[in-house]
N, C-alpha and C positions, 0 to 999 in steps of 0.2 A: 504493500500500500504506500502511495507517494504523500509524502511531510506536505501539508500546504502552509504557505507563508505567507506574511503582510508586513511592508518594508513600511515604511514612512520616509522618504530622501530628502531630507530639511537643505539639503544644498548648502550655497552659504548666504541661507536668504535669514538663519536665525542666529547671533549670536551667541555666547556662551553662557547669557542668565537666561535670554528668551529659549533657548533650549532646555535650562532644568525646569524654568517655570511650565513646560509642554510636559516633559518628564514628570513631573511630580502631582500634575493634573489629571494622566491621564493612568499612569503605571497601576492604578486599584482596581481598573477595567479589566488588566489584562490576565487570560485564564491560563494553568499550566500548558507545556507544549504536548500532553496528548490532545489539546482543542487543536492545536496548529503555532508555529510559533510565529508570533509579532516581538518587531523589530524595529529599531530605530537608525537612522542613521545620521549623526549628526557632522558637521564638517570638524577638520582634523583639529582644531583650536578648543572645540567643545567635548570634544569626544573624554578627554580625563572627567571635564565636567559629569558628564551621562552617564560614565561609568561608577559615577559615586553616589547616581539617584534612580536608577534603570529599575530597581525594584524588581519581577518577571520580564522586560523587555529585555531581550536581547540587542546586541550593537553590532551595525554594520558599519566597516569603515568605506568612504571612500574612494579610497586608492590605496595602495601600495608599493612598497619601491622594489626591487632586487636585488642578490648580487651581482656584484662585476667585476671588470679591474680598473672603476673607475669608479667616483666617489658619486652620489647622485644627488645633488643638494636642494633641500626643500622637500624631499621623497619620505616620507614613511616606513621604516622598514617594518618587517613581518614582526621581530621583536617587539618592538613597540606598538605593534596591534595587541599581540599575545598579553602585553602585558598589563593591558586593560580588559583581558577577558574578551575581546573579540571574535565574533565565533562566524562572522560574513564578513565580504567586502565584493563592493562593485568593482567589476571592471569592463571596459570598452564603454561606457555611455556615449552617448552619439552626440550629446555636449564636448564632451573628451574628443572625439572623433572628427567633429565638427570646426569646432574652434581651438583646440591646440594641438591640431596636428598630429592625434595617436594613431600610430602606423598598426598595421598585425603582427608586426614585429613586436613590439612594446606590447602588446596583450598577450600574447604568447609567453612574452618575460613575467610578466604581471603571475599570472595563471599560473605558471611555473613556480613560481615563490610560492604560494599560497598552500599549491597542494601539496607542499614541500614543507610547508611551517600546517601543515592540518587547518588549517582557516578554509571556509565553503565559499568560492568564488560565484557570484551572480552575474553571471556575465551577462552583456546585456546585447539585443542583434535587434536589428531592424533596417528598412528600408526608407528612403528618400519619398516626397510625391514622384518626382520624375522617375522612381526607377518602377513605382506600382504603377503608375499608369504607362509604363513602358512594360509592364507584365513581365517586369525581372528580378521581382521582390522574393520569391525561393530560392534563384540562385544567386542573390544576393545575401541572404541569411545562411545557404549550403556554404559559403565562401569563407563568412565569419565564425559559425560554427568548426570549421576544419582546425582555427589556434588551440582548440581544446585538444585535437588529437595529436599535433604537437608539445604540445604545452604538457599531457602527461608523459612523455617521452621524455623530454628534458628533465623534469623530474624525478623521471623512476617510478612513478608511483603508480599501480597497477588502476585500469580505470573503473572506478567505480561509480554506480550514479547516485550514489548517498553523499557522494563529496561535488558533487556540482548543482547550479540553481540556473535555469535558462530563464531570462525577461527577455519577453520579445515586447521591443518597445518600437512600434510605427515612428519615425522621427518627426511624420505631419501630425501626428496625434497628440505628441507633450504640449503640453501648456507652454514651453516655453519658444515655440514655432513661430506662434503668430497664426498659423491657418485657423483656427477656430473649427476645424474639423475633427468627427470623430471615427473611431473605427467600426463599426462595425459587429456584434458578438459572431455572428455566423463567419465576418471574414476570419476575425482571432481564432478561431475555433480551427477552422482551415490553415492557419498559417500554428499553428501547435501542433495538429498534426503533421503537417511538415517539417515540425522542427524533430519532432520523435522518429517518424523516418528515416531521415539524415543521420541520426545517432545509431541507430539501427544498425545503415549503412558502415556507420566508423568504427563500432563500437560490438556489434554483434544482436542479432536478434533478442529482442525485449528488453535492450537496454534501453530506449526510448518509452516505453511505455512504464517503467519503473524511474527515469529519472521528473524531477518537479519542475514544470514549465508556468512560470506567472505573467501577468500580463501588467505592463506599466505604458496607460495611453489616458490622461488625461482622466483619471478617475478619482470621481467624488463623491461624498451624499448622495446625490441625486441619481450615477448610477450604478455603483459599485454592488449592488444585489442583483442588477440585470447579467454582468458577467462573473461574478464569483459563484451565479448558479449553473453555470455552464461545466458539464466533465472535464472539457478536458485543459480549463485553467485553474490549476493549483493555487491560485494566490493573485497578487499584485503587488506592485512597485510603485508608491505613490508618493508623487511630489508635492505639488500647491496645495494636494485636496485634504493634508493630511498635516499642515504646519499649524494647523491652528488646534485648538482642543474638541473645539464641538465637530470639526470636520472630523480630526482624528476618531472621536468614538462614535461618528455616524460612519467614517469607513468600517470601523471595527466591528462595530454589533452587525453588519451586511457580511463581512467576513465570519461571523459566529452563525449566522442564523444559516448564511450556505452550506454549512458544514453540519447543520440541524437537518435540513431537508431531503 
């Protein structure tokens, strides 16, 4: 049976009192991880913060740095995730990808640390407007998804799909686009099983349908129970709809009630 999850990605739209103040608001909501586990992720400045008020939420960092033979300064190492208990971290956001430049290279490095220091990487995949209505949004997401089959290689570490989380995040759906478009349930639905056959492909038969694929597209109150009642999305990845308190636990009680039904 696949973990379902609920990130909250505070970006760095909260800083580090508006963060415990979220933290300390909402953490009595939240039910042990046989409900599913809910998550936080606060940006790297608050994260010692979060870690000292998380109460049941779990922390997602993120970023993360590597190693190398060169020093990476401003980067995160896995250490100091570790040592605030960090038990996720994003990698590949299409923020990341978008505006500074993260190659598949650098997620592959990313990916590699993580399942090297045991921290569960979220990686995140999605497509462009231009590349869906160019109908090349699968093999654009087959493309992203392949850092993983490197990325446990470099590591050593045998592939498991207990140790990875897939957010497929449309890049015209975030909040933070501008399009004011939404996705879809029936597309998301279609593009997750796409992502589970891909893994299949990489990974061997029933790896995909055993690993947890959430969906992060612009989700809030209003519709966060139309697609968390959907099979085959595990979870979400929520930005703007999740920085405030009452957004947070109208995401969260839509995440408990799907998991009711």
């Amino acid at each position: 049976m696949r973990t379902r999850y609920l990130f909250a990605a505070l970006k760095n739209r909260l800083d580090p009192q508006q963060t415990v103040a979220l933290a300390l608001a909402v953490r009595g909501s939240v039910r042990p991880d046989a409900c599913g586990v809910v998550g936080l992720s606060p940006s790297c400045a608050a994260l010692a913060w979060a870690a000292g008020c998380r109460g049941q939420l779990a922390l997602a960092a993120q970023n993360c740095g590597w190693s190398g033979p060169y020093s990476l300064t401003g980067e995160s190492s896995v250490g100091d995730l570790q040592a605030f208990s960090v038990r996720f971290c994003i990698v590949g956001h299409s923020e990341r990808r978008l505006h500074l430049g993260e190659t598949e290279a650098i997620v592959v490095n990313r990916l590699a640390a993580l399942f090297a220091g045991a921290i569960i990487p979220i990686l995140c995949v999605g497509e462009t407007l231009d590349q869906r209505r160019s109908d090349t949004a699968v093999a654009v997401i087959r493309s992203q998804l392949m850092s993983l089959h490197a990325a446990f290689q470099a590591s050593g570490v045998t592939p498991d799909p207990a140790k990875i989380i897939v957010a497929y995040e449309p890049v015209w759906a975030i909040s933070t686009s501008g399009s004011n478009l939404e996705a879809a349930p029936g597309d998301v639905v279609t593009i997750h099983a796409a992502i589970r056959t891909t893994l299949d492909e990489m990974f061997g038969s029933a790896f995909g349908a055993a690993t947890s694929v959430i969906f992060g597209g612009s989700i809030d109150t209003g519709n966060a129970a139309t697609y968390l009642r959907q099979s085959e999305i595990d979870g979400a990845l929520v930005g703007a709809g999740m920085q405030t308190a009452p957004g947070f636990l109208g995401v969260l009680d839509a995440f408990y009630q799907s998991a009711a039904d």
